[in-house]
N, C-alpha and C positions, 0 to 999 in steps of 0.2 A: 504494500500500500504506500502511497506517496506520501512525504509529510505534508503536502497542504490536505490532504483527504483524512488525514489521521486529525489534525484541526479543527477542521469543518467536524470532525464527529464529535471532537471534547465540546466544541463551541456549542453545539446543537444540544448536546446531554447538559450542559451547565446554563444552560438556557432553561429546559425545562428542570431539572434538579431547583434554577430560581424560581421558578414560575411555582413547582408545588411547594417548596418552604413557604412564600409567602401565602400559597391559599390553604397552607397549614395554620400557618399564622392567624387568622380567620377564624379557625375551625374550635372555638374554646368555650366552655358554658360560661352561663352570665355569672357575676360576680355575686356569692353568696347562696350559688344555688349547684348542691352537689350530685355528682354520680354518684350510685351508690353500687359496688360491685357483689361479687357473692355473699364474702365475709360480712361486707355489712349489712346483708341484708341477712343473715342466718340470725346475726346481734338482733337487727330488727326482729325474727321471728319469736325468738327465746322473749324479749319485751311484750309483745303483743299473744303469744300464748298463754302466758305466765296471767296477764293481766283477764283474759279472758276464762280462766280456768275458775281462777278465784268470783268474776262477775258472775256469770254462767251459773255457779254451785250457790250462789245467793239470790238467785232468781231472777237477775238483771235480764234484758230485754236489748242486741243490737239494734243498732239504727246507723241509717247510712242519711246523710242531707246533700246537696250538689255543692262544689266547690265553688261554683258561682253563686250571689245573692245580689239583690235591689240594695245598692250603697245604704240607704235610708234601711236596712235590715239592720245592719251593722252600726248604725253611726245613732237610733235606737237603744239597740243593746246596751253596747258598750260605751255610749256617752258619745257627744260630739265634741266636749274638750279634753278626756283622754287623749294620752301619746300618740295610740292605736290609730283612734281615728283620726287625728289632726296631722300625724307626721307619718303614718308607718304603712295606710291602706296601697294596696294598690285597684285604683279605678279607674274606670274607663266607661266611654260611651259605647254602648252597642249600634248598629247599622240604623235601630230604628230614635237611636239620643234619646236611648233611656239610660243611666248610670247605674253599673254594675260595679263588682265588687270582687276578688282573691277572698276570699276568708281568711281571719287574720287571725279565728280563734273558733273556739265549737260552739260554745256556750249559748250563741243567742242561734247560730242557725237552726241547733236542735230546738231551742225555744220556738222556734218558729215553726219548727215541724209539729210540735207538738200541739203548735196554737191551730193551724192548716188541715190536721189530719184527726181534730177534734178529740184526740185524748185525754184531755183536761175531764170527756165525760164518764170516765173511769178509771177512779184512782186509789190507789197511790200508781206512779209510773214510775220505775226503777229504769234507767237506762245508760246506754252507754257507748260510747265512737270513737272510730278509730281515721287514723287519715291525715292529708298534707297541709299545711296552714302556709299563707305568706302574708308577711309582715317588711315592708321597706326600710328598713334599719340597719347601722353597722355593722356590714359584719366581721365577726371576733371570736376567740374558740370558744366553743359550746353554743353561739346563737350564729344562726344562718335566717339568711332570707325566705328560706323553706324550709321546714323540717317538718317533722311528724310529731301528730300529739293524740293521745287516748284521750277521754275522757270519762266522768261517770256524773250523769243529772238524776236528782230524784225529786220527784215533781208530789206534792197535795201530802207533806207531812210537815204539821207546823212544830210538834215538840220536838225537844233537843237532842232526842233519844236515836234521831234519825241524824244528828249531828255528830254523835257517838260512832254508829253505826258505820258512817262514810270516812269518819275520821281515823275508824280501827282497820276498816279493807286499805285502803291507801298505805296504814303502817304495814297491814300482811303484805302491801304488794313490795314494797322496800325492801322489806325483810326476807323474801325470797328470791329478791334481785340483789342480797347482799351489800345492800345501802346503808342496812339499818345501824347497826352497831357504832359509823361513823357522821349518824343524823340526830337533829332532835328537831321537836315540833318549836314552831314561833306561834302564839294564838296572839287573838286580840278581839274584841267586840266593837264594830262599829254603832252601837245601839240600834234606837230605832230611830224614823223618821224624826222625828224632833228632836232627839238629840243630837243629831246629825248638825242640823239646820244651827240649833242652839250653839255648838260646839264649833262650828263652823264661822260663826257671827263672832265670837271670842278669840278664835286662832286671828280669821283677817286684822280685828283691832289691834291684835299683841303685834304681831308682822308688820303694821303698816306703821306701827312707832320705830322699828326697827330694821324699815325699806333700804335706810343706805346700807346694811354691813351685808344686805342680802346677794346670792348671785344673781346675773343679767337671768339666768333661765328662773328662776324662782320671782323674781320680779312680775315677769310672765303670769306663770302661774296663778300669781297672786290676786289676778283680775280675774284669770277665767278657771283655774281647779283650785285653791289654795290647801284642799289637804294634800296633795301630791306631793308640795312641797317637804311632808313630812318625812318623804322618801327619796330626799338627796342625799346625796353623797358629798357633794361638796363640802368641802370643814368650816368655811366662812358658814354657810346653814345649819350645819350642826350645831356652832357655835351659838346662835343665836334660840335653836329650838331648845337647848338648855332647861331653860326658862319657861319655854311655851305653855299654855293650860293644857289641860291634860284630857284626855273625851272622857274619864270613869268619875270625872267630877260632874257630869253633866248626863251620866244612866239617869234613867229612872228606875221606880222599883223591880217592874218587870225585868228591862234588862239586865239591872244589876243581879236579878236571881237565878236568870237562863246563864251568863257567865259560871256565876260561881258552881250549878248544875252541874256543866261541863267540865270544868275545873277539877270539880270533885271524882268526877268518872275518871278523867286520868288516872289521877292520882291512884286511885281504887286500881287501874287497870294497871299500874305500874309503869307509864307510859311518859318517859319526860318530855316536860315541855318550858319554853319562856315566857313569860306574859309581855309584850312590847306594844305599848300603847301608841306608836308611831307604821307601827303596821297596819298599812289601808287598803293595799293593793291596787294596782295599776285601772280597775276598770270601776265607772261609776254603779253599777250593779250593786253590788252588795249592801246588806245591811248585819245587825248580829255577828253572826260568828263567822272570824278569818283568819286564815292560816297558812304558812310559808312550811314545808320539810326544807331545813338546812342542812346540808352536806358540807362537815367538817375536812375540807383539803383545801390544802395551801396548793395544789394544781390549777385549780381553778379561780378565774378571776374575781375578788370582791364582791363585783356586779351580777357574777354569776352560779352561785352558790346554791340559787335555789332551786331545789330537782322536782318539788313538786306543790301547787297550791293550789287553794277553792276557797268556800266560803258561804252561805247562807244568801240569798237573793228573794225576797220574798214579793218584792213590788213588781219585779222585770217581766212575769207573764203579762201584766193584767197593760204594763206599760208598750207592749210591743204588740198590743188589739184585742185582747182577750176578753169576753166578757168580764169574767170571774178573776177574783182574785186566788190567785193558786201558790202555796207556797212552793219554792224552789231551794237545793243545794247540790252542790259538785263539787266534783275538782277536777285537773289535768295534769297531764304529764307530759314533757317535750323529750323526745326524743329522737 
């Protein structure tokens, strides 16, 4: 072969060798949102059998919802000044601009199955789901733009006993995911409606004396969610919440009885837990009783420690179209 022909051939092969690098280049998923190969999906199965063993034998009831929903499902549920829905949705208009939605969480799509598919008229509803969530947020290890999350809702039980109940399957499911021995429970009561309101009216006055030491993002906050703030991180907010009033100054009798109820069941059950009055959790839903599983490793980041939480929701049926007012509690698990 001639050396110009032997040229022309490197030249033509290093031509295409560039041509597929760069449309390799190309070829990457989006950012925050993973493949998942065998192994991890085996991890996946051992999570979701595990979880479903324990449901199943308690008389729980699957439910599947669509990954899509009406934005206004979501922004409903879960409040339109939470994180979720102010920074984290991912929405879009459909061909006919109407606004849709990613589910960014289970809790209200199953609400809304349940409200849709009239359930509500036979109760109690144990239930429970499995499936992919997105949420537009940074991502970092442990939290991705999609991941999977179980859950368990139990719909038309108001006493605390069903608080108990949800609060001991979530330890069995830890405990035979081998979570247990380095967790413990975080509780906290956000009352009821009025003490909410009441408690709420008291934190913004304490806050708005002490706006300058606060952060730019709690500043924020402080017009449109102000208990969230209770859930910075920042040290200049800590510093100041110090001080803050406290929401168990502001129970009433009822709540202050369902608390201590629960309390007492722990304790009975042998079940540790901390009481943090600064625990509210990220979604406006909740009322009564909330709670964080923390996961003691210094692997994981500060922000990211909690493997599993829920909480009591008693007004979210009746707020998302329901005739009735139905009491609601769950939890989830990210995965």
């Amino acid at each position: 072969m001639q050396l110009s022909a032997v040229a022309n051939t490197f030249t033509v092969r290093g031509f295409f060798l560039n041509k597929f690098s760069r449309n390799m280049s190309q070829c990457r998923n989006i950012r925050g949102m993973l493949d998942k190969l065998d192994q991890d999906l085996k991890k996946k199965k051992v999570i979701v059998d595990t979880a479903e063993n324990i449901l199943r034998a308690a008389g729980y009831n699957k439910i599947e919802t669509p990954i899509l929903e009406y934005t206004s499902t979501f922004l409903t549920g879960v409040g339109e000044t939470s994180d979720i829905a102010s920074k984290e949705m991912y929405c879009f208009e459909d061909r006919n601009g109407t606004s849709v939605a990613l589910r960014p969480e289970g809790t209200a799509g199953v609400t809304r199955a349940f409200i849709t598919n009239n359930l509500y008229k036979n109760l109690p509803q144990k239930l429970y789901y499995t499936g992919p969530m997105f949420r537009y947020e940074r991502p970092q290890r442990g939290r991705y733009r999609q991941f999977d999350q179980f859950g368990v809702e139990v719909y038309g039980i108001h006493s605390p006993t069903a608080d108990i109940e949800v609060l001991l399957m979530a330890w069995e499911f830890i405990k035979k995911l081998d979570l247990a021995k380095n967790s413990i429970i975080k509780l906290n009561s956000l009352g009821d409606k009025k003490t909410r309101i009441d408690y709420t009216s008291a934190l913004v006055k304490y806050l708005q004396s002490k706006k300058e030491k606060l952060s730019s993002d709690s500043i924020i906050r402080l017009e449109k969610n102000p208990l969230r703030i209770l859930d910075s991180k920042n040290p200049d907010d800590i510093d100041v919440l110090l001080d803050a009033p406290k929401i168990s100054n502001f129970y009433n009798d009822y709540s202050e009885k369902r608390l201590a109820f629960i309390k007492s069941a722990l304790d009975e059950l042998g079940l540790a837990y901390e009481l943090d009055e600064k625990l509210v959790r990220g979604l406006d839903y909740y009322d009564h009783t909330v709670w964080e599983f923390i996961y003691q490793n210094d692997s994981l980041g500060k922000s990211q420690d909690t493997i599993l939480a829920g909480g009591r929701y008693n007004n979210l049926v009746k707020k998302m179209g329901c005739t009735y007012e139905v009491p609601g509690i769950g939890f989830c698990f990210n995965y």
